[in-house]
N, C-alpha and C positions, 0 to 999 in steps of 0.2 A: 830451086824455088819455083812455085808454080802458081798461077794468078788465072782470075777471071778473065776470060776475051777482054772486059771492057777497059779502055781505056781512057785517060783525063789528058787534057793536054793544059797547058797552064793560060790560055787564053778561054779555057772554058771556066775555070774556077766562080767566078761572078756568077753565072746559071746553074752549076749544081750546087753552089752556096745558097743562092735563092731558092732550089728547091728545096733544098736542106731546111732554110729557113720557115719555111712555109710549110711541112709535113710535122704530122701528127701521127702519134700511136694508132692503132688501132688494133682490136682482137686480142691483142695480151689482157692475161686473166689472170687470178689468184690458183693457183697450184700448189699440189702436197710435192715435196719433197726426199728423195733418199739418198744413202750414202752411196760414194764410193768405195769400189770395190777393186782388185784385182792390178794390175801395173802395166804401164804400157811396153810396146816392142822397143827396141832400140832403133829400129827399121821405122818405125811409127813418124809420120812427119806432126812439126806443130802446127795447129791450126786455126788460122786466124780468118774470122770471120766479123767485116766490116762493111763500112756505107762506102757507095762508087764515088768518091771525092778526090778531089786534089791530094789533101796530105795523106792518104791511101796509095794511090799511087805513086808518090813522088818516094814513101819508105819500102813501096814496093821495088822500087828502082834501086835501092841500097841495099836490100837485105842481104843479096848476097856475103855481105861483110859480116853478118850477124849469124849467118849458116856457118861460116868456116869458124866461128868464135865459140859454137855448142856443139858442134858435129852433128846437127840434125837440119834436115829437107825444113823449108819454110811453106805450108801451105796458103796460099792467102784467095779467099772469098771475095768479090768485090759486088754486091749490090743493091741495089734501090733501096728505098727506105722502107716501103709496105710490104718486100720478101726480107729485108733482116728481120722486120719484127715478126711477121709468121713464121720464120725460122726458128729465133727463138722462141716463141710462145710452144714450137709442135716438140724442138730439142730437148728443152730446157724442163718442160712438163715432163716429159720420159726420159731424164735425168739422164741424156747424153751425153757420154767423155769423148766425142768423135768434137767436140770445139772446147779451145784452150783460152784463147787471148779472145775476145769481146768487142768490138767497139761500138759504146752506148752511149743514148744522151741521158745526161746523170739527172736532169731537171725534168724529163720525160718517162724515165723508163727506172731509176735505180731504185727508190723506195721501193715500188712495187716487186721486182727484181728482189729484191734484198729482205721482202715482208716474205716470198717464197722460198728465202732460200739459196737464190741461186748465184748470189755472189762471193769469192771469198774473200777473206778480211785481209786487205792489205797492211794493217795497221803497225805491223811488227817491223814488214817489211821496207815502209816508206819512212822509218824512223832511222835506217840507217844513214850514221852525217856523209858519208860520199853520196848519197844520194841528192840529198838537201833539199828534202821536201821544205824549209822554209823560204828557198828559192821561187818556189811557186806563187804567185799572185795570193792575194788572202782572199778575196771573193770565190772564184774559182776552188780554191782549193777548200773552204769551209761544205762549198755543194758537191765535193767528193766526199765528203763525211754525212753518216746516216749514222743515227742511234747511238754516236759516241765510235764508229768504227770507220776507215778509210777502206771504201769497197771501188773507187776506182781514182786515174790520176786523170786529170783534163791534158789533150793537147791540140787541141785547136777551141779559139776563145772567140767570142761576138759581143758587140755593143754596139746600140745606137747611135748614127751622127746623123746632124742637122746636113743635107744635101741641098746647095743653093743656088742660084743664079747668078756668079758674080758681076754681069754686066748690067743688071737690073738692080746691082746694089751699089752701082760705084757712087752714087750719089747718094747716098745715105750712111756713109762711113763704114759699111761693110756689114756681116752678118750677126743677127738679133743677138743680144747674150743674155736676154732672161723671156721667161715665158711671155711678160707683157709687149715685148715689143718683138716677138714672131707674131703675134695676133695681132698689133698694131699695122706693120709692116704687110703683113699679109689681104690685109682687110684694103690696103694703099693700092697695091701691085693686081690684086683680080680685076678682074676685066670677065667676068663670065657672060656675058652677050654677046664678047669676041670668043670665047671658047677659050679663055684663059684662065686659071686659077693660079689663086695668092697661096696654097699649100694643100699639098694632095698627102691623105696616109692611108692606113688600113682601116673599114670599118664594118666588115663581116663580124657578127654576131662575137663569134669565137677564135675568127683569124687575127683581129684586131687588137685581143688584149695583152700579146707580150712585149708590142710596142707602146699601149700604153699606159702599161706600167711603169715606164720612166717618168710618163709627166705624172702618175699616180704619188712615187716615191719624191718626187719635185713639189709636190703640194704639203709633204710631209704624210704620206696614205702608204697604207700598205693592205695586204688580200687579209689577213691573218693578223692577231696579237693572240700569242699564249695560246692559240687553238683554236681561237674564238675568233667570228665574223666580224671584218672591221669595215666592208665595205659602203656601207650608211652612213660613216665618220663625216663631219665637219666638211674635213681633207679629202677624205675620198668623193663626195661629192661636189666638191669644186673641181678636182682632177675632170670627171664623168663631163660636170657643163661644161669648162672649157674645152674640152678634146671636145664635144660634141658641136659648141657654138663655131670653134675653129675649121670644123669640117661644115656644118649649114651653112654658113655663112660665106665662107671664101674657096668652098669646095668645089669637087667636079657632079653632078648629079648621080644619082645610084651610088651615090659612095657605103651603103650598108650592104651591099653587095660587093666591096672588093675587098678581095686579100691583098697578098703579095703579086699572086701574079698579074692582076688588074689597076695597082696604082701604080708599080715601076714605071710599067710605059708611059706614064702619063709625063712623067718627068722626062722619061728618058728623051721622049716627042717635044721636047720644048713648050708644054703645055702649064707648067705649073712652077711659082716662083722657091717653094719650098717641100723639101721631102722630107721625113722623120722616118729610118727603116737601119736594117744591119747594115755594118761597115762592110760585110764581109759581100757585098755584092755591090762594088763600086765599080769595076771592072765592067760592068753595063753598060757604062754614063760613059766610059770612054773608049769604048769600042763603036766606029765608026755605020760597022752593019748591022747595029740596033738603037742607034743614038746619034739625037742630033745635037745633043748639049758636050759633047767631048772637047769643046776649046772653053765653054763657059761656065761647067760643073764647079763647083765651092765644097769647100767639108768644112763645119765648125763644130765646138763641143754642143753638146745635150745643152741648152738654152737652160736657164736656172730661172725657180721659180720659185716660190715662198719658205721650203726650206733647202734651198740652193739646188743647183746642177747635183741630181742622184739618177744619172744612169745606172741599167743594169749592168752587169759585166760578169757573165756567165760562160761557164764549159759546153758549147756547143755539141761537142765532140768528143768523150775520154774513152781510155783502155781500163778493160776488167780482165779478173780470170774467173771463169765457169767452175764454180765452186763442186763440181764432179769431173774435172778434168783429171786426167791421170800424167797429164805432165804441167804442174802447174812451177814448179822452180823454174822451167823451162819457159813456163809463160812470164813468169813476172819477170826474167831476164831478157824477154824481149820488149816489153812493158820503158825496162828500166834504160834500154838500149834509146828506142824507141822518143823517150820522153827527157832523154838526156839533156844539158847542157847545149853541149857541142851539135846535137841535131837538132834541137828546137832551136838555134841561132841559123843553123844553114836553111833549115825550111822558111822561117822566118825572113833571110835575106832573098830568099823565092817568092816574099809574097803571102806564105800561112801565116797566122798569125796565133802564138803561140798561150803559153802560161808561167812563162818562166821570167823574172821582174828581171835578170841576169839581160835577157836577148831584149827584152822594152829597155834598159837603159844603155843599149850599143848602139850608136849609131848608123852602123853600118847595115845593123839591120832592120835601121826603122827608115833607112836607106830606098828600100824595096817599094813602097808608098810614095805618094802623092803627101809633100811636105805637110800640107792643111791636113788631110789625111789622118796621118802619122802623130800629128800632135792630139788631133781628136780621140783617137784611138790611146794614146798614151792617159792621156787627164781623165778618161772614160776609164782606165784601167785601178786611175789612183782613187776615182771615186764611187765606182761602182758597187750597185748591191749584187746580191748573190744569186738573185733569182726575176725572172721574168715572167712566172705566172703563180697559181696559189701550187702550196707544197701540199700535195695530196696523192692519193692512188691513184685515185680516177682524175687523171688531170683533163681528159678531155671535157666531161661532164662539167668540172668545175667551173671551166673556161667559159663554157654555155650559160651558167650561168649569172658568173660577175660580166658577161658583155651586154647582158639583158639591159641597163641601164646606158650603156653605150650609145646601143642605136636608139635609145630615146634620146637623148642629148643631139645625135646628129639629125634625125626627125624633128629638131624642135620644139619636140614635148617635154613639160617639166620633168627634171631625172628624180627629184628627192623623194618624193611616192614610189617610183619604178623600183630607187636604190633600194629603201624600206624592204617593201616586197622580196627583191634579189636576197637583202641580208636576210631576211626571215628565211629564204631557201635555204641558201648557203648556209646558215647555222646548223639547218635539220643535215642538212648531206654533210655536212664534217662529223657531227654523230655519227652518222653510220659509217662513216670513210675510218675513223677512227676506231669504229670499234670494229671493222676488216683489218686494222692492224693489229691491234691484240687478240686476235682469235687464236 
């Protein structure tokens, strides 16, 4: 087996999950497609080409078991997010069989993926019952299906938790459980004269909207109905002012300028009573040489709002095969290996967190978490929607767009003019997004 230089160590997992969480596509495009041809060597190794993460490396540490189980060399790729995706974009357009196994974000990357072509159809394959694809979480596993077909499986999963201050709440019976009383609470606890804020999030234009999308889907909003722009809704603009009055109001300044990597610190600094961001980057908060809240960090679920607690609860991370591969039985048994049972439990008691409902109802492996943690992530798993931003090709553009009303809301300009405007976009570019899929 043979891997990239880089390597993860599991105290890093929290920063490349942050980075993880923070990257976006870029440069992939719609491409013609051809068949394969011809059959691989027997000498040929499989090739797996992936993002530099934790659960990358920790199967890279295994494979060997999986090489003696096929008789073939395991190649495995490890990198960054903006050279996987020029990889595939430069591969995948010249209908390379030199990569087998895949790893993609299915919310990011497979429609478009799948509108060229370049996935192949698991669907036959994940039906078989030792597999037990209904093992699989139903959020997650609905966003591995495109068009009626399963083009990849999830194995490492994200959703939002409320990140809090438990020593600033001991007096208030502990942390908010619906959206009114985070905004309540928050509005209590800022002190922004002392440089303190009642609740720091994301609110860059376009960085901002997959986190919030949970209080979107908590108003009862969604990006989409049936095709159609629903961002102007009732819902969806109650969602827009309160994320927006939530952040003017009790925020840290410049907050339309920060992503991910700009409000972590804010929390991590002991500067802000409440955080809304992935689970999958708590490790921050309690690591001592980025963080000074690691004895008073809190996790509670996604705060419920008018139509209850509906975090997202998405495939951050799944396995495909290169729909021109010439060793693709080979791929999806490692797929199958890979996304097993028995290894989505041991990763999972390390700390990944998985898609299999089998390792969320084992204790031992919800063990590996922060108990507040582990319950958040659990209820977030049972209530989660499928997706964290609109389902389109061009997800980036889209994103640019439904935030347009964002940063009005956290400007303190009225949203419902801005939303209008945004929806009357959004409708035109889903035409055309839509009609890039039936071409």
């Amino acid at each position: 087996m043979s891997t990239s230089p880089q390597s993860v160590s599991r105290r890093s997992f929290g920063r490349l999950a942050a980075v993880a969480a923070a990257a976006t596509v870029g440069g992939l495009t719609l491409g013609a497609c051809s068949g394969r041809s011809g059959s691989a060597s027997p000498d040929a190794p499989l090739r797996v080409m992936a993002i530099n993460h934790v659960w990358s490396q920790a199967i890279a540490g295994r494979v060997a078991e999986f090489e003696e189980r096929i008789g073939r060399r395991v190649s495995i790729s490890m990198l960054t997010s903006d050279q996987l995706s020029n990889s595939y974009n430069v591969k995948l357009n010249a209908s390379a069989t030199d990569v087998d196994v895949m790893m993609v974000r299915a919310l990011q990357e497979q429609l478009l993926f799948a509108t060229n072509g370049w996935l192949a159809d698991l669907t036959d394959r994940v039906s078989d019952a030792a597999f037990d694809w209904a093992d699989f979480q139903e959020a997650p596993r609905r966003r591995s299906t495109t068009a009626g077909r399963v083009l990849s499986v999830p194995v490492v999963t994200e959703r939002p938790t409320l990140y809090y201050r438990r020593d600033l709440l001991a007096d208030f019976g502990g942390p908010p459980g619906t959206l009114d009383e985070l905004m309540e609470l928050s509005l209590e606890l800022a002190d922004r004269g002392d440089d303190f804020f009642g609740f720091v999030g994301r609110g860059q234009r376009s960085g901002a909207v997959s986190q919030w999308s949970s209080f979107l889907y908590s108003f009862g909003g969604d990006f989409t109905a049936e095709g159609r722009s629903t961002i102007a809704t009732r819902e969806a603009i109650a969602a827009y002012e309160y994320y927006g009055r939530l952040l003017e109001r009790t925020g840290p300044p410049g907050a339309t300028n920060m992503s991910l990597e700009q409000a972590m610190p804010i929390f991590a600094q002991g500067k802000a009573a409440f955080y809304v961001d992935a689970d999958a980057i708590y490790t921050n908060f309690l690591d001592p040489a980025v963080s000074t809240v690691q004895d008073t960090v809190g996790f509670a679920p996604f705060p419920a709002g008018p139509a209850g607690s509906r975090p997202h609860n998405i495939p951050s991370w799944s396995l495909a095969v290169n729909e021109f591969s010439l060793l693709r039985d080979d791929a999806w048994e490692f797929i199958r290996w890979a996304s097993s049972p028995e290894m989505v439990a041991a990763l999972q008691a390390d700390g990944i967190p998985g898609a299999r409902q089998s390792a969320w109802s084992d204790a031992e492996t919800l063990a590996a978490f922060p108990a507040e943690l582990a319950e958040s992530m659990r209820l977030g798993g049972e209530r989660g929607v499928d997706h964290d931003r609109p389902e389109v090709l061009q997800v980036g553009r889209a994103r640019d767009i439904v935030g347009r009303p964002l940063v009005a809301g956290i400007l303190g300009e009225p949203v419902a003019a801005v939303a209008r405007e945004a929806d009357a976009e959004f409708a035109d570019f889903l035409v055309r997004d839509n009609r890039h899929r039936e071409s």
